[in-house]
Phi, psi and omega in degrees: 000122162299144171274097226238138150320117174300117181239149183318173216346032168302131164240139167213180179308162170271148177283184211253340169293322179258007168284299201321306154344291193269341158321304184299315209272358205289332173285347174296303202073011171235189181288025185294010200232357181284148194234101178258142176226113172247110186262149157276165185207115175280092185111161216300079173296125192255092176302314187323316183333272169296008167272308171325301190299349173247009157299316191282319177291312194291315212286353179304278241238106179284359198274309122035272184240066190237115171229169206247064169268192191252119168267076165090030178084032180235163168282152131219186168266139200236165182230155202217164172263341192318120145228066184261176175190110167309151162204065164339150174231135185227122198270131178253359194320310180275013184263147122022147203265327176298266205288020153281300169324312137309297200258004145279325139304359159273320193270352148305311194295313164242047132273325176293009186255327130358088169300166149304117156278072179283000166263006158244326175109198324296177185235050187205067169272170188222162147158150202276076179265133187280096187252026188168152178299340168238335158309114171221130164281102162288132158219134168243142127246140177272167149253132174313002180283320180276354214197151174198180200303302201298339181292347160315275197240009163224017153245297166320307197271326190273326176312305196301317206270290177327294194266015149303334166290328174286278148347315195277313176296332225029096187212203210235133142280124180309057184219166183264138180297120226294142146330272193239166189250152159343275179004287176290343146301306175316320178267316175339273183301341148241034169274314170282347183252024151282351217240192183253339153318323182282328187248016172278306196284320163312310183282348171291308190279350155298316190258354166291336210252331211290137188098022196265133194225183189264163210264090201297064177311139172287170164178189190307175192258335165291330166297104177276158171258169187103166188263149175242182159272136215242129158294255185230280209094194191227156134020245175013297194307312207307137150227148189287166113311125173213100176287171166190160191218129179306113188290152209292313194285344165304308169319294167302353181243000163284323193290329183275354180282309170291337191266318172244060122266354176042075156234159154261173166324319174282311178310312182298344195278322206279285173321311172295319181296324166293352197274310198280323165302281196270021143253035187237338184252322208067010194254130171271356129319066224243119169236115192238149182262154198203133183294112155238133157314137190234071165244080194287345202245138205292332177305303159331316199304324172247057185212133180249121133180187179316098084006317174335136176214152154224133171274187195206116160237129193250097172246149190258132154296102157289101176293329145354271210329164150245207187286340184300307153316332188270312178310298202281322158338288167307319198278002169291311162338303195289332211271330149319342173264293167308325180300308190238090258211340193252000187268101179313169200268347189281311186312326181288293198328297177342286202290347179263332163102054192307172172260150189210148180150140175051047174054182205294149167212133203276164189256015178225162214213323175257158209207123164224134186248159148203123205256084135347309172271115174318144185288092186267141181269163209303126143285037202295175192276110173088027194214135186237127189274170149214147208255128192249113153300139182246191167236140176290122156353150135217166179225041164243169186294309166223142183223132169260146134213135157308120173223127146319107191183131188027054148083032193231121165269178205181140184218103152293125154259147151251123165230107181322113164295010160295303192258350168194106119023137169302326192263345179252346155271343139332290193302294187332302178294338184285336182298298213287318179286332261232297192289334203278317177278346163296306163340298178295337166282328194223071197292330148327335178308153182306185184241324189270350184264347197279296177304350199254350173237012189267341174074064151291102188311152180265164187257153169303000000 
């Protein structure tokens, strides 16, 4: 593939991910798509710095300086030259240990709340809070038409810390020019979905999917499943949080476990989990979707924007079966997906026929992740960071992920409280460690022996 320079006002299409994207949210009318990343930051920070540097950082990366305006009633994306980047600075110095507090969670909270212009821009803001003479809170945020985890942490955030080092020194930064830009994903991909790769992966995901419905989570009888376009909503609406964490020695006899079933941590995290789905639904027929990368091209790897696809591993719960069985089910499913990992999920639907009234809604509704590499925050030079959990958006029923990190497994749900209760995602997680430590002694176990002593909710 050539590679050509992202030249100003180059326009090209939305890819099919970020059309869905920008459809959902633009029918929302809120903020579902901001991707904010917040460090605490210890010690002298020289904002001019980081602001050059991150003037320095957009002017890299055209996905950056990209906005999505209306062509003839259609988006497309557009790249501009501009890479100046506001960044407020809001000095809390003088407040109260309280009210420094409080009043550094209001202005997170609205920013993340904060919609996007997205036909005018930028789609990249900072801003700076002062809670102490070397204490500051750093927050970015992107809109997800641009940005995805790897472009996060393993292009962005280590680029920002060099050249904020650079700028402070004033020195040249040591970094090399991204191989490829968005752009060349975009013609990528629809060069490739011209090719016999598209309708080899198409007719796989046809015949994998057909019938396929959302996972019948109890919940209110009014409340549809599947993801729509959502309004800004009430409470109700709102969706929540929960963390919860796997004892270390559960952990450790699930890892010998993945070595001799020759699974990884996801597919079994994946199993157990489908086990809690269908006796919380009562449906053995478990389709849950899962976040995968699209960087096919080795060129990809250093270039920021949606990259993102999501797959469906779709599995039948036996009750017969046993869990040893559920395990191999999955993991055919997953390895079956990935292989065919490039056919955007907007292209299956299509092809499946969505259901539509009160805006689109996806046949998948459950959302499972599991992230291995520790999240590292930005090295800058002479600063020591740290990463402030916020809580992420969804716009799914349940969204799980798993993360790893220094021998500790840990599982956020985020769940819309319309379709699952604070008090049924609670249980939901307790049920989940529950099975994952029945597993670890006996990945053998009955399916029935499993639900009958893990105290598994029964579905009505």
């Amino acid at each position: 593939m050539t590679v050509a320079p992202a030249a100003c006002g180059e326009r090209h299409p939305l890819t099919p991910g970020q059309l869905g994207m920008w459809f959902l949210e633009r029918m929302s009318g809120s903020a579902v798509y901001t991707d904010p990343m917040t460090f605490h930051l210890t010690g002298p920070l020289d904002v001019p710095a980081l602001q050059r540097a991150l003037e320095r950082l957009r002017s890299r990366h055209a996905a950056l300086r990209t906005t999505f305006p209306l062509v003839d009633g259609s988006p497309v994306q557009e790249i501009s030259a501009g890479c100046g980047v506001e960044m407020p600075v809001t000095d809390l110095r003088g407040l109260p240990a309280a009210e420094r507090e409080s009043g550094l969670a209001s202005l997170l909270a609205a920013d993340q709340a904060a919609p996007f212009d997205l036909a005018r821009g930028p789609v990249l803001r900072a801003l700076v809070v002062a809670l102490g003479p070397e204490e500051h809170v750093l927050r970015l945020t992107l809109h997800h038409l641009v940005s995805d985890a790897w472009s996060w942490w393993n292009v962005l955030l280590p680029e920002l810390a060099v050249l904020y080092g650079a700028e402070r020194d004033g020195v040249p930064a040591d970094l090399e020019e991204p191989a490829a830009q968005f752009p060349d994903f975009v013609r990528w991909q629809r060069e490739w979905s011209e090719g016999p790769g598209h309708r080899r992966q198409l007719a796989y995901w046809t015949e994998r999917l057909a019938g396929l419905r959302p996972v019948p989570l109890p919940g209110p009888a009014s409340a549809p499943t599947g993801v729509r376009a959502l309004s800004a909503g009430t409470a109700a609406d709102a969706v929540a949080t929960r963390w919860a964490t796997v004892p270390r020695t559960v952990h450790d006899r699930l890892k010998d476990v993945c070595q001799g079933e020759r699974v990884t941590p996801f597919m079994l995290l994946l199993a157990a989990f489908a086990v809690v789905l269908h006796r919380r639904s009562g449906a053995t027929d478990i389709a849950v979707g899962t976040r995968a990368a699209v960087r096919s091209r080795p060129e990809f790897a250093s270039a920021v924007g949606f990259f993102v696809n999501l797959l469906v591993i779709r599995t039948e719960v036996d009750p017969g079966a046993a869990f040893r069985d559920l395990l191999r089910d999955v993991r055919r499913g997953a390895l079956g997906a990935y292989a065919h990992r490039e056919l955007p999920f907007e292209r299956v639907v299509e092809q499946l026929g969505p259901r539509r009234g009160g805006g689109f809604r996806s046949p998948v509704n459950v959302l499972f992740s599991h992230q291995s590499t520790p999240e590292v925050p930005p090295a800058f030079p002479g600063l020591t960071a740290r990463i402030l959990n916020h809580d992420p958006g969804t716009l799914y029923d349940i969204d799980l992920v798993f993360y790893e990190e220094d021998d500790d497994l840990r599982a956020l749900l985020s769940h819309r409280r319309t379709r699952c209760s604070d008090e049924d995602a609670t249980s939901l997680l307790a049920e989940l460690t529950a099975v994952l430590a029945a597993v670890a002694e006996d990945p053998g176990i009955p399916l029935a022996t499993l639900m009958a002593t893990t105290g598994v909710h029964r579905a009505a």
